[in-house]
C-alpha positions in Angstrom: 77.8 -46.9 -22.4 75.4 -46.3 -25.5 71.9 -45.4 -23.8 70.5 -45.5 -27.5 67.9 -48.3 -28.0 67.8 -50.6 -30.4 66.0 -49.6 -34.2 63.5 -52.1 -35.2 63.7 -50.8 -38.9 64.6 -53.7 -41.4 65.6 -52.1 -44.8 64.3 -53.5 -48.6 65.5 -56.6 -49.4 68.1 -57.0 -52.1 67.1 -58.8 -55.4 69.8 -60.3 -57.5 70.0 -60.5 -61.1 68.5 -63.9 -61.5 65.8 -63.0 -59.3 64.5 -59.8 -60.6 62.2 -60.8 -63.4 60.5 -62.6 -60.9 60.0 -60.0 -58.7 58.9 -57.2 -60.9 56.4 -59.7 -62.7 54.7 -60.6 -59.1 54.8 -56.4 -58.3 53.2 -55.8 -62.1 50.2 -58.3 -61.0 50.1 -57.1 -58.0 50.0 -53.0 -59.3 47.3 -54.4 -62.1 50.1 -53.8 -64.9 49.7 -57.5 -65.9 47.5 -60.7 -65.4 48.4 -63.8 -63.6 48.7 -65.3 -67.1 51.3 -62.7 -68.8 53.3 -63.0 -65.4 53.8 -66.2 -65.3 55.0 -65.9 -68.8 57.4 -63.8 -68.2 58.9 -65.4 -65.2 59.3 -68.4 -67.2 56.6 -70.6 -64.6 53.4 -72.2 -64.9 50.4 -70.0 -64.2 49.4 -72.4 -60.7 52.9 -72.4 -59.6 53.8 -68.6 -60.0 49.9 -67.7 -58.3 50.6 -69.6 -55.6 54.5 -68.5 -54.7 52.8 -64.8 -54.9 50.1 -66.2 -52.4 52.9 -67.0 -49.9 54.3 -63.9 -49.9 51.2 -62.6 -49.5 50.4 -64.8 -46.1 54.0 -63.8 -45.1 53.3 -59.7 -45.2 49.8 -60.1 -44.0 51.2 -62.2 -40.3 53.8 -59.9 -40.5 51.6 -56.7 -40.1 48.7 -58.2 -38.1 48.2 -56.8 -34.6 50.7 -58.3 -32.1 50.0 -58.3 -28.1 52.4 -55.8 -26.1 55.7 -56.7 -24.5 58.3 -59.7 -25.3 57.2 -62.6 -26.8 56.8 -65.9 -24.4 59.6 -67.7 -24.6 58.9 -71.9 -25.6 58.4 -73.8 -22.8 61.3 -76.1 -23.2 63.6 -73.0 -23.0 61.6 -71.7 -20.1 62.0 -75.6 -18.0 65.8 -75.5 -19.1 66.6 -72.0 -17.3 64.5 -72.8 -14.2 66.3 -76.0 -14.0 69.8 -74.1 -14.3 68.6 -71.6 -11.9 67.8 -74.6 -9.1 71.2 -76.1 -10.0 72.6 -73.0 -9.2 71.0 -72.6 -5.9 71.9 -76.5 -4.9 75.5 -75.0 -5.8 75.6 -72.2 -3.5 74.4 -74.2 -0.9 76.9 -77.2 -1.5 79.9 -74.6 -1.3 78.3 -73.0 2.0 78.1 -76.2 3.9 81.5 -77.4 2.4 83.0 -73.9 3.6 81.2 -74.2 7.3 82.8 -78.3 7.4 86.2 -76.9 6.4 85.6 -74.1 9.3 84.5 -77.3 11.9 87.5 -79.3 10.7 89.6 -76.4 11.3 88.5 -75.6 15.1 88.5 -79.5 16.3 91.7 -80.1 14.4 93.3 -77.0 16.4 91.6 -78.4 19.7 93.0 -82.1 19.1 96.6 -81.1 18.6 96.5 -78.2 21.8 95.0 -81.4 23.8 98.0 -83.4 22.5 100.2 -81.1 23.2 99.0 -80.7 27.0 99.5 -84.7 27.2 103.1 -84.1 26.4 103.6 -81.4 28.3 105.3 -81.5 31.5 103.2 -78.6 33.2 100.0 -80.0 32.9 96.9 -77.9 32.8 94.6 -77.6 36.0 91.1 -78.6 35.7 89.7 -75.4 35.9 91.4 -74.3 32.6 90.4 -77.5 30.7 86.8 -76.4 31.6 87.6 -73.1 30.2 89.3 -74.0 26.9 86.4 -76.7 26.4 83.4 -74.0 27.1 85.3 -72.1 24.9 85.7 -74.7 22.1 81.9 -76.1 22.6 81.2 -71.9 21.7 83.0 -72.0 18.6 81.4 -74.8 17.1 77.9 -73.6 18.0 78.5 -70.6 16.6 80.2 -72.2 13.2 75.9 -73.8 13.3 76.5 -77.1 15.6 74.0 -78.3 17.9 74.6 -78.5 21.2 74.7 -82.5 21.8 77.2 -82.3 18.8 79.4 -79.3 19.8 79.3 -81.0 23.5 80.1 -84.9 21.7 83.2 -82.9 19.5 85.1 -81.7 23.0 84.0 -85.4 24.9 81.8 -84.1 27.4 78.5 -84.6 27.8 75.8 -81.9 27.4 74.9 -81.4 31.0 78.6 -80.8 31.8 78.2 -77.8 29.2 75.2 -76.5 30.9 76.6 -76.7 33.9 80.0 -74.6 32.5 78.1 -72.1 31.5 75.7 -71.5 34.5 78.8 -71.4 36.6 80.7 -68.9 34.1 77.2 -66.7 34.4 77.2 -66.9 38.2 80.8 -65.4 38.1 81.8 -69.6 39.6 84.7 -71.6 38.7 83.9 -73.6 35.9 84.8 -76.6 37.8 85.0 -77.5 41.6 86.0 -80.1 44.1 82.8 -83.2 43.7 81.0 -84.7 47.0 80.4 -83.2 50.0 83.5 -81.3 51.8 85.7 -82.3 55.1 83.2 -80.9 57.2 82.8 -81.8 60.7 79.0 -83.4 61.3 76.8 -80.8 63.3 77.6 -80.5 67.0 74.9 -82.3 69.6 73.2 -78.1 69.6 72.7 -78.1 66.1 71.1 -81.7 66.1 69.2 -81.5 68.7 67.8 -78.0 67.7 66.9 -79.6 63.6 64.9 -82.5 65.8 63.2 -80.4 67.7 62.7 -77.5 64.6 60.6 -81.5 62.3 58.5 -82.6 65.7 57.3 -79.1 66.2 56.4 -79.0 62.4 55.2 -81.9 62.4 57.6 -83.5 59.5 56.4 -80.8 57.1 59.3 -79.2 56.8 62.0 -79.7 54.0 65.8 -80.3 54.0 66.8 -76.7 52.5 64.5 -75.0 54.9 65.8 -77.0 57.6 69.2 -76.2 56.9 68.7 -72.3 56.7 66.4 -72.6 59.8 69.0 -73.6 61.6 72.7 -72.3 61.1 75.7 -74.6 60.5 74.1 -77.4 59.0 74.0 -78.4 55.4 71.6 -79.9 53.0 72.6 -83.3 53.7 73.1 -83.7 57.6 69.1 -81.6 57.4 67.9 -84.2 55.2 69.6 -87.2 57.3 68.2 -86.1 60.8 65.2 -85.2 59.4 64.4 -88.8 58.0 65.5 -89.9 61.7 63.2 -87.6 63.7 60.2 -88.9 61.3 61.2 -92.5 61.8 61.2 -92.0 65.8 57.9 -89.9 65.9 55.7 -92.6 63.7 57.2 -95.1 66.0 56.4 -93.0 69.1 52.5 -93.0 67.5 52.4 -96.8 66.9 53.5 -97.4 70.6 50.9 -94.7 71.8 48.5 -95.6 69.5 45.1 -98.4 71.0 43.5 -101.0 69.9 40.0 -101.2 70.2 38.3 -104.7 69.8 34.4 -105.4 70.4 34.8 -108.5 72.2 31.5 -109.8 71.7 29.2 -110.4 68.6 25.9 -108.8 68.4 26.2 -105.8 70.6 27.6 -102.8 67.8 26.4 -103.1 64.7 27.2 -100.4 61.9 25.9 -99.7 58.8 26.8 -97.8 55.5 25.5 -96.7 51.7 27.0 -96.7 49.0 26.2 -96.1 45.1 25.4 -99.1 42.6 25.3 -98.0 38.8 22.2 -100.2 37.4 20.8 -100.1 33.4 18.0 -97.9 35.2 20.0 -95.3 36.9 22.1 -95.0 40.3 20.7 -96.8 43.0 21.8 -97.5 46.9 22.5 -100.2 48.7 22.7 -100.7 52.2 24.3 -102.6 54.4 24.6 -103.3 57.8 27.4 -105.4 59.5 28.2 -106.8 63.0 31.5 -104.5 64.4 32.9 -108.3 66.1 33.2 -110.4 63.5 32.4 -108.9 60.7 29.2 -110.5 59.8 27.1 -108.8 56.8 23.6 -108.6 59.1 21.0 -107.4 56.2 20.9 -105.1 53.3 18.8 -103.1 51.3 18.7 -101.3 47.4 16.7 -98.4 47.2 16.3 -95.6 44.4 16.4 -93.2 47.2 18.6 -92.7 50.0 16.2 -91.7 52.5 14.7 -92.3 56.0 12.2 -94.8 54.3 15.3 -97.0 53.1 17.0 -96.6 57.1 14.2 -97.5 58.6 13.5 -100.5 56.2 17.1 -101.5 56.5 17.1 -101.3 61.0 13.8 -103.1 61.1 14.6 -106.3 58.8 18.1 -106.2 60.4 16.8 -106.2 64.1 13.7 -108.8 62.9 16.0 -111.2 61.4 19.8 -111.2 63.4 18.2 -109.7 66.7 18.6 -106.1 68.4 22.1 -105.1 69.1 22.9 -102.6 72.1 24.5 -100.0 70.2 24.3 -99.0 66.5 27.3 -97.0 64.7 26.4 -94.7 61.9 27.7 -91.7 60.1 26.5 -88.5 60.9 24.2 -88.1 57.4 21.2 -86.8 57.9 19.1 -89.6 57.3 20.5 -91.2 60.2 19.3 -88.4 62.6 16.1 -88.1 62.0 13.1 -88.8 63.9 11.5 -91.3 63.2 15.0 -93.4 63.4 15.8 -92.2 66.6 12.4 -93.0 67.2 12.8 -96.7 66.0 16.0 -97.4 67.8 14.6 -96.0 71.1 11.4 -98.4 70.8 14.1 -101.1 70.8 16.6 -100.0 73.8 19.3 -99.2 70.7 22.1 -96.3 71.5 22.9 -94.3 68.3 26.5 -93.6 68.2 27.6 -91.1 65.6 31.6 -90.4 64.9 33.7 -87.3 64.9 32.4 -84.7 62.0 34.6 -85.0 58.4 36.4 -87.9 60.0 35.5 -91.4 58.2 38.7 -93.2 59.9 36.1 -93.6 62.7 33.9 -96.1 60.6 37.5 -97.9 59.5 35.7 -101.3 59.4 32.2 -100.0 57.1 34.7 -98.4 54.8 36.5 -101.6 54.3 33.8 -103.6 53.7 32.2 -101.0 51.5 35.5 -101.4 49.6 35.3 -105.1 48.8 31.6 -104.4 47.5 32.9 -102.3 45.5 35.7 -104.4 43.8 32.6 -107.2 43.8 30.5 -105.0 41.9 32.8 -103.8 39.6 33.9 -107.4 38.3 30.2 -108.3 37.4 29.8 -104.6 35.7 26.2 -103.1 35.0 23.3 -104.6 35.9 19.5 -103.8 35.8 18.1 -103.3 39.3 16.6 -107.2 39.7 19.8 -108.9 38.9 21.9 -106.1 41.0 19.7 -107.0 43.9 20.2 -110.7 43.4 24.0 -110.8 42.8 24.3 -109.0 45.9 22.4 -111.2 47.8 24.7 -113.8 46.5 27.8 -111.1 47.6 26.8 -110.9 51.1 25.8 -115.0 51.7 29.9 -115.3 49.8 31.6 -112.9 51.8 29.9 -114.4 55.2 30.1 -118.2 54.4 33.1 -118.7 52.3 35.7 -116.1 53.4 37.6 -116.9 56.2 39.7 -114.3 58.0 43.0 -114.3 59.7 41.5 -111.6 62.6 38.8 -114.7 63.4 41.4 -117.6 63.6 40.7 -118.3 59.8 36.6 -118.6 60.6 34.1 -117.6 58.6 32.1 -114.6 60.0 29.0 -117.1 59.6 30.6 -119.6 61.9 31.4 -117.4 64.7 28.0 -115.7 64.2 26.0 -118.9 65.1 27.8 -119.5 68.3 27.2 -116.2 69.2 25.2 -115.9 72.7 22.2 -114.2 73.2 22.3 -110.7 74.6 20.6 -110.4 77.9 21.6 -106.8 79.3 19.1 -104.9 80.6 18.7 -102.0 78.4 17.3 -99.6 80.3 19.7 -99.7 83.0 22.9 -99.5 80.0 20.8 -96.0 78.6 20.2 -94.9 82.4 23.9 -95.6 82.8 25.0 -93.9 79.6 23.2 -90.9 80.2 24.5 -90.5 83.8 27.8 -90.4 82.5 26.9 -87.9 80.1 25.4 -85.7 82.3 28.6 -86.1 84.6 31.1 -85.5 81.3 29.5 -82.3 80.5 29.9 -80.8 84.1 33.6 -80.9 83.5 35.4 -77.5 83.2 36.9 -78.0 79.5 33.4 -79.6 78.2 32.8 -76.2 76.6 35.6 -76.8 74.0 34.0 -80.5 73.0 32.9 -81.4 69.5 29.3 -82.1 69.4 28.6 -85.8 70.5 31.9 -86.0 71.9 30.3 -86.9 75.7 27.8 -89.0 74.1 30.6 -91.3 72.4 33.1 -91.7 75.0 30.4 -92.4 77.6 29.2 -95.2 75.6 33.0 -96.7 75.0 33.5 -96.4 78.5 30.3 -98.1 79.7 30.9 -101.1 77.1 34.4 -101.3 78.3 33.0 -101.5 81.9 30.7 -104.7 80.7 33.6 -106.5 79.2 32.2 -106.0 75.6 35.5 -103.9 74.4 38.6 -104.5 75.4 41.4 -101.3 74.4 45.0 -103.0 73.1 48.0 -100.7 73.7 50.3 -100.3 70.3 47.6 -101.0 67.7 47.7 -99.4 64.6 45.1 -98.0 64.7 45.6 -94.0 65.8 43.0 -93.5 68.7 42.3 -91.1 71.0 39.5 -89.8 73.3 37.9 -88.6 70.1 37.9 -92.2 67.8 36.6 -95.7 68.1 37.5 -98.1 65.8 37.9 -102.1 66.1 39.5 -104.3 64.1 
């Protein structure tokens, strides 16, 4: 190859015959031999049209030796569009072939796969499943590799994708791809092995699953775990419905509960309380306060007991507004018993916290309201709830009906506190008093004492779960 580059030198032009007495007149004028005049003489042209051929020449030399910028020339642009259009055509070409090549390659593979699965339908030695779900994973592999994806590869051998997944997990476990489906011949678990998984759920108490089950105790599987478990569960919630009481307060106006709960207003949160009868659900009094305070308890008890009477026993939470001072003060002026539930345990105040829930869905159907209108809509709440609701637990009576044929209580207070606190003092004597919750003797002497005057009555296989610890009514 020549590594010479290429001479830029462009020799003198030739002049032919006819031309040179041109030429030689326009170099004389040029040299100052001769004038524009004599020249143009000569060449046989006017003076104008020989002067301004020379002056063409002239612009010709003088572009050609002007200063030029370094490097190639730009090409035109329409030349420049034209290649980088060819150069995208050829692109779109290489990629056209590609994907024609790869389609030949995936008409190849399922082409060979269709006429070997023909040829295994013809065949009198058919193939065992576990080599179908070989030659398929093995197929499916091919045409991922040849740039499939997998719902397509899986679609092209007709199985589904989760049967791939499932191939392959099997191959990597060192499995066969494919084995027998349901559960085997097995024999169900001896009376041992049930009896041990029953007693394995009551001593967890039902929090135990079926695969720990099953390796917790040997020789069952999955599904005999998960089949006596569901049993055992069934039998202990019926065991704790048919052991579980029913307490009912027999008599209106002698418990009376009451409860708080938060009101949004245009102003701020406020708190409205309200009291209720434990019998027959009769909404006694309430009061909205800014505050949750003894101030607002102590206004609450006193228009309750001034306008609905004093009850014998009053139920609250264990807040610490509702042990103060001057409350227990308040109720003790009136002969009241304060009864306070378990601690963290609100299933003991079952019927506040349902009645605090339709107050709730009350207040949330009339929205925000400033603290004047709050107070008079529920106002309007409480008179609804006790006048035109009735309920199936009161024979489908209002709680306002029952509450005005209720009788007047006329048990001598004293004597119920001196008998409450004899009991008390007896309770705590006892040799496993030391392991009581706090209140505990307080509590059960007062159920006790009311069951004794025939204002609660106890109801064996209530829902409700009771013990020595709870008191609830319905």
């Amino acid at each position: 190859m020549d590594s010479k580059k290429p001479t830029t030198y462009v020799p003198a032009p030739e002049v032919s015959p006819e031309m040179e007495a041109r030429y030689r007149a326009m170099l004389e004028v040029l040299s100052g031999r001769l004038t524009v005049t004599e020249a143009a003489k000569q060449a046989g042209l006017s003076r104008h049209r020989f002067q301004t051929l020379m002056h063409r020449g002239m612009q010709e030399m003088l572009g050609a030796i002007a200063p030029h910028p370094a490097g190639r020339p730009a090409k035109p642009e329409r030349e420049a569009s034209l290649e980088q259009e060819n150069e995208e055509l050829r692109e779109e070409n290489a990629r056209l072939a590609e994907r024609l090549e790869s389609m030949d390659r995936l008409l190849g593979v399922a082409s060979q796969f269709l006429r070997g699965a023909g040829r295994a339908r013809k065949s009198k030695t058919a193939k065992t499943p576990s080599d179908d779900a070989d030659e398929g994973l093995r197929r499916a592999r091919e045409l991922r590799a040849l740039g499939l994806d997998a719902h397509l590869s899986a679609a092209a051998i007709g199985r589904s994708i989760s049967t791939v997944r499932r191939w392959a997990a099997r191959l990597r476990a060192g499995r066969p791809l494919c084995e027998r489906r349901g559960p085997g011949p097995k024999a169900p678990p001896s009376g041992e092995q049930a009896a041990a998984a029953e007693t394995r759920v009551r001593q967890m108490r039902g929090c135990i699953g079926a695969d720990a089950l099953r390796h917790a105790v040997p020789g069952i599987s999955r599904r005999d775990a998960a089949v006596i478990k569901s049993r055992t569960v069934t039998c202990m919630e019926n065991e704790r419905r048919e052991a579980a009481v029913r307490v009912m307060v027999t008599t209106p106006g002698i418990v009376r509960g009451f409860d708080a709960m938060e009101a949004k207003t245009t102003d701020g949160k406020r708190h409205l309380l309200i009291a209720g009868d434990a019998c027959v659900a009769y909404r006694t009094a309430l009061h909205l306060t800014e505050s949750y305070d003894t101030d607002a308890v102590l206004a609450l008890l006193e228009k309750d007991f001034a306008v609905n009477g004093v009850p014998l026993v009053v139920r609250a939470d264990r807040a610490g507004v509702h042990r103060t001072q001057p409350v227990r003060e308040l109720l003790d002026r009136h002969g009241v018993l304060l009864l306070h539930g378990p601690p963290r345990h609100p299933r003991y105040y079952g019927q506040q916290e349902r009645q605090n829930r339709e107050h709730r869905e009350w207040l949330e159907a009339i929205g925000v309201l400033t603290p004047e209108a709050l107070l008079t809509e529920t106002e309007r709440m409480v008179a609804g709830l006790n006048e035109l609701k009735p309920r199936s637990s009161l024979a489908w009576k209002t709680p306002a009906e029952l509450w005005r044929e209720r009788q007047a209580v006329t048990v001598d207070r004293q004597a119920l506190r001196d008998e409450v606190a004899e009991l008390v003092a007896h309770l705590k004597r006892k040799e496993d008093a030391r392991g009581w919750a706090a209140g505990f003797a307080e509590r059960l002497a007062i159920e006790r004492v009311l069951i004794e005057k025939g204002f609660l009555e106890l109801e064996q296989g209530g829902w409700c779960y009771r013990n020595s610890t709870h008191f609830t009514e319905h």
